[in-house]
C-alpha positions in Angstrom: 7.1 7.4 18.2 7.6 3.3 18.1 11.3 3.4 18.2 11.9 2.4 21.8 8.6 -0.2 22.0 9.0 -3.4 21.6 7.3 -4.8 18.1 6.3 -7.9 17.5 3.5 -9.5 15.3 0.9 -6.7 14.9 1.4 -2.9 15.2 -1.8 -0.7 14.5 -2.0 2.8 13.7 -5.5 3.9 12.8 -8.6 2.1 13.3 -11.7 3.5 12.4 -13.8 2.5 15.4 -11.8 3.3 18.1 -12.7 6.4 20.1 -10.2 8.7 18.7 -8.9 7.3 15.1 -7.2 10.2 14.7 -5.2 10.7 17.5 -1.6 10.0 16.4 -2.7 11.5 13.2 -2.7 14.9 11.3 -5.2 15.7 8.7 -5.5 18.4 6.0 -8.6 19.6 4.4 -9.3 21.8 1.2 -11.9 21.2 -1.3 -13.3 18.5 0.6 -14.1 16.4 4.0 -12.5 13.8 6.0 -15.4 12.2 8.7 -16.6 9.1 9.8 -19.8 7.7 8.6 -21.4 3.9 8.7 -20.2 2.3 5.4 -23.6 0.3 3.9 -21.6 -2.3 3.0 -20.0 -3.3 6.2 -22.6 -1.7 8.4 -19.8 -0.4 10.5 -17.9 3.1 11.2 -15.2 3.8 8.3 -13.0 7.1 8.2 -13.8 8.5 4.8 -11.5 11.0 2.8 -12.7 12.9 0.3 -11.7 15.8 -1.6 -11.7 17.2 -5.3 -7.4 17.4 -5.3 -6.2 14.5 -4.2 -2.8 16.1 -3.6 -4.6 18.7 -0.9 -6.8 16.2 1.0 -5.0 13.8 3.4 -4.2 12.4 6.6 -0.5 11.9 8.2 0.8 10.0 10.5 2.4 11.3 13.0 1.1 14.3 13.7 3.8 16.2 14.3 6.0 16.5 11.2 9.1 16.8 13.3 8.7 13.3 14.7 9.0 9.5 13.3 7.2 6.9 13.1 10.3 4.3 13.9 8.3 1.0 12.9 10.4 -1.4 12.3 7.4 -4.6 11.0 8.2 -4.7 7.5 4.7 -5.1 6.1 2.1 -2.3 6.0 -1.8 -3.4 5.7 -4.1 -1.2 5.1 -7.9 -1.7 4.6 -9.7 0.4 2.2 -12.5 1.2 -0.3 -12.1 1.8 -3.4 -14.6 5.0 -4.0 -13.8 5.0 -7.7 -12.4 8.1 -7.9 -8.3 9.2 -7.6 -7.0 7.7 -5.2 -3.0 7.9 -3.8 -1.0 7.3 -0.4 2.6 7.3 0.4 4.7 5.8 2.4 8.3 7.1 3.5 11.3 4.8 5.3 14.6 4.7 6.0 17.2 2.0 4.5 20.7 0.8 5.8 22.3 4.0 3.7 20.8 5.9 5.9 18.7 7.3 3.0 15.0 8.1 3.4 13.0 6.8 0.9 9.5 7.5 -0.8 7.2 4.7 -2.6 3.7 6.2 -3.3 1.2 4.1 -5.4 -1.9 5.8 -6.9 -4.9 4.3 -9.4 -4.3 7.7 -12.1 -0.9 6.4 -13.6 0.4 3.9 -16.1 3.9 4.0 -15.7 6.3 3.1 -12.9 9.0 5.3 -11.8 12.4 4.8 -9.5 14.3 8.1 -8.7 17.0 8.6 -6.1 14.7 9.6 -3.4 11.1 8.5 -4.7 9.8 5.1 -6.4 5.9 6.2 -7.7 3.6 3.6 -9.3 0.8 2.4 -10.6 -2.3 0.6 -8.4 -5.3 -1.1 -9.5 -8.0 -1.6 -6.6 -10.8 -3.6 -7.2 -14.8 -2.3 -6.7 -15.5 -2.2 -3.2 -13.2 -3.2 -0.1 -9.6 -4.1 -0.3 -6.8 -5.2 1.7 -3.1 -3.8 0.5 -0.4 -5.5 2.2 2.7 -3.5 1.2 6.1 -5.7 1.2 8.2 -2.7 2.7 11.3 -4.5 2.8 11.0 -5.9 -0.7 10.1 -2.8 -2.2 13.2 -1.0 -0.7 15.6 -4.0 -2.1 13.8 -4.4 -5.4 14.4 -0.4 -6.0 17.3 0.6 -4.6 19.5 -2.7 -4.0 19.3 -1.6 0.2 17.6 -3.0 2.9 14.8 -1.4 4.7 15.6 -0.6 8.1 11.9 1.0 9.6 9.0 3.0 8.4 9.1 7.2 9.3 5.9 8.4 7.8 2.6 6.8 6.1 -0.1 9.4 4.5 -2.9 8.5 2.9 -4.6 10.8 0.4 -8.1 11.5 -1.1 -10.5 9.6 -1.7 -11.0 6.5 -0.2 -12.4 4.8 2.7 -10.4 3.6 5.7 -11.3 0.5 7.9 -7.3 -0.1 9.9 -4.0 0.7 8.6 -1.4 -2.0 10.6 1.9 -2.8 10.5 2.9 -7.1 10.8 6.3 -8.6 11.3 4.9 -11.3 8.4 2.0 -11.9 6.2 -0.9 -13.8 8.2 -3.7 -15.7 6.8 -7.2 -15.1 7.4 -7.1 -17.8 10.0 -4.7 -16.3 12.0 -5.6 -12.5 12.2 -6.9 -11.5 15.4 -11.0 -10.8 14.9 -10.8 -6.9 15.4 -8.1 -7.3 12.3 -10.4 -8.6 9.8 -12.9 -6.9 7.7 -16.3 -8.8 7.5 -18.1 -9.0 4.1 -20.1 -11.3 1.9 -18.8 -13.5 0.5 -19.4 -12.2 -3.6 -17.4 -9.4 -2.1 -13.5 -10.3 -2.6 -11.4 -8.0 -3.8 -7.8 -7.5 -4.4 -5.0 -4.9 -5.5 -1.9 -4.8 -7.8 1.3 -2.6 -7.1 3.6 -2.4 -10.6 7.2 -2.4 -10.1 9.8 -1.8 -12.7 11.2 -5.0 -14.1 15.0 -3.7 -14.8 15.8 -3.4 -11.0 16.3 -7.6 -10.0 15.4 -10.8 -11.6 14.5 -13.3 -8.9 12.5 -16.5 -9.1 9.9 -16.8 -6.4 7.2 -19.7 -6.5 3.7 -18.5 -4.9 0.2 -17.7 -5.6 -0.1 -14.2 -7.0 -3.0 -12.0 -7.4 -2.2 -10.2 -10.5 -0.1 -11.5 -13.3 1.5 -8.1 -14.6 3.8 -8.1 -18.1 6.5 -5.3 -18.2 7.3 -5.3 -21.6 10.6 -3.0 -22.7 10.0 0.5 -24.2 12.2 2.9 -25.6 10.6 5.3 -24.1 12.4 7.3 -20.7 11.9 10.0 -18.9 14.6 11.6 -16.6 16.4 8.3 -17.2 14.2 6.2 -16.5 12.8 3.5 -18.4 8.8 3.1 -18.7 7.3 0.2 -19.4 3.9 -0.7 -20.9 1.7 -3.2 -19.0 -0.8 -5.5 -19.4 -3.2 -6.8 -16.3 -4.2 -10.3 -16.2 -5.8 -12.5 -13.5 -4.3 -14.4 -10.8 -4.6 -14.7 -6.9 -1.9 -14.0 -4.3 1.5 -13.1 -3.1 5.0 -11.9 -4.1 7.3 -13.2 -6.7 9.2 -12.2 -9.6 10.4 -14.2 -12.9 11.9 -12.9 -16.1 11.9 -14.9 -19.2 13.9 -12.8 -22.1 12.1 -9.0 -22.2 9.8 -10.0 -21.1 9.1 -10.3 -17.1 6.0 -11.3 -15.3 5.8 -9.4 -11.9 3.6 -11.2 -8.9 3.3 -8.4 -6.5 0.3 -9.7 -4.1 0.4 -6.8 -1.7 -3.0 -8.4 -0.5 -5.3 -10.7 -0.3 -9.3 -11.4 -0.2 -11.2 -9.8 2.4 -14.3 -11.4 2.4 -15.2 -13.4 5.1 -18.1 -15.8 6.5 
């Protein structure tokens, strides 16, 4: 779809506002709704997914499952409220092996995963709104040792709320999104979000603020081959990084940052 546009700097996708949010979009609906309604806490339209199996509830982008998306911005954003029930999405891309490649996060497991074609982890949203900011490029590296070449597919699954879902060629700061980019809030209403990758992939040092301090600790347990590891969430702030100090490794993975703003 983006393939042959030029992309710089932001890229959006879905914003709830707009006069068709939908339109590059496909939805599916069983057991529940997807609509727009005025979120109380924002006092502004939201796109809200709901459904009682998270796995048959969803939106996809694009609509047409024969087609691409071809976004090559490396970081996905995505704004969204955290309805306190099961909550997943997934995000497909292609690397430099010309592999396509699966990362979906959800808030219902413990346990990361890497498999050939599919890396699934845990999340842990905060109450209220958040702001993921997914490290595409990273994520490909850290799990399969390629690099990420563009993005084919995003879904997002039941149940959540959806302010804008973005693509950036960087991470901004609050000072230097565009004002249609950020969510308004007050300002006892910050929130973050942790994504949990597996420690055995890379060791790397990488000095910055981090949201949530996350300790892999080694476990003898597998499944299919894969290790599992045990974790414990602590506090922090924001950013990426990753350290490892004997077994056990301390993962920053700020794939966000606060929302609130004044």
């Amino acid at each position: 779809m983006f393939k042959n546009t030029f992309q710089s700097g932001f890229l959006s996708i879905l914003y709830s506002i707009g006069s068709k949010p939908l339109q590059i979009w496909d939805k599916k609906v069983r057991n529940g709704h997807i609509k727009r309604i005025t979120d109380n806490d924002i006092q502004s339209l939201v796109l809200e997914v709901e459904g009682t199996n998270v796995s048959t509830t969803y939106i996809t982008c694009p609509a047409d499952p024969k087609k691409t998306l071809g976004i090559k911005l490396p970081f996905l954003v995505m704004i969204i409220k955290n309805l306190k029930k099961y909550f997943t999405f997934e995000v497909q891309v292609l690397d430099d092996k010309n592999v396509r490649r699966r990362f979906r996060a959800s808030n219902y497991q413990s346990t990361t995963r890497v498999k050939p074609f599919i890396c699934t982890m845990p999340m842990r949203l905060d109450d209220g709104w958040n702001q993921i900011q997914f490290n595409l490029s990273d994520f490909t590296r850290r799990a399969y040792g390629t690099n990420y070449i563009e993005t084919l597919r995003v879904q997002i699954h039941a149940n959540c709320r959806i302010r804008r879902v973005y693509f950036s060629d960087r991470l901004y700061s609050e000072d230097e999104l565009p004002a249609e980019f950020k969510l308004y809030l007050p300002v006892q209403n910050k929130a973050k979000v942790s994504f949990i990758m597996p420690a055995h992939v890379q060791n790397h040092i990488f000095t910055s603020v981090c949201i949530n301090l996350v300790y892999f600790l080694h476990s003898s347990d597998t499944a299919d081959g894969i290790p599992s590891f045990p974790l414990f969430v602590l506090s922090a702030h924001v950013h990426i990084g990753w350290i490892s100090s004997g077994t056990v490794f301390l993962l920053f993975f700020g794939s966000m940052r606060l929302v609130s703003i004044c």
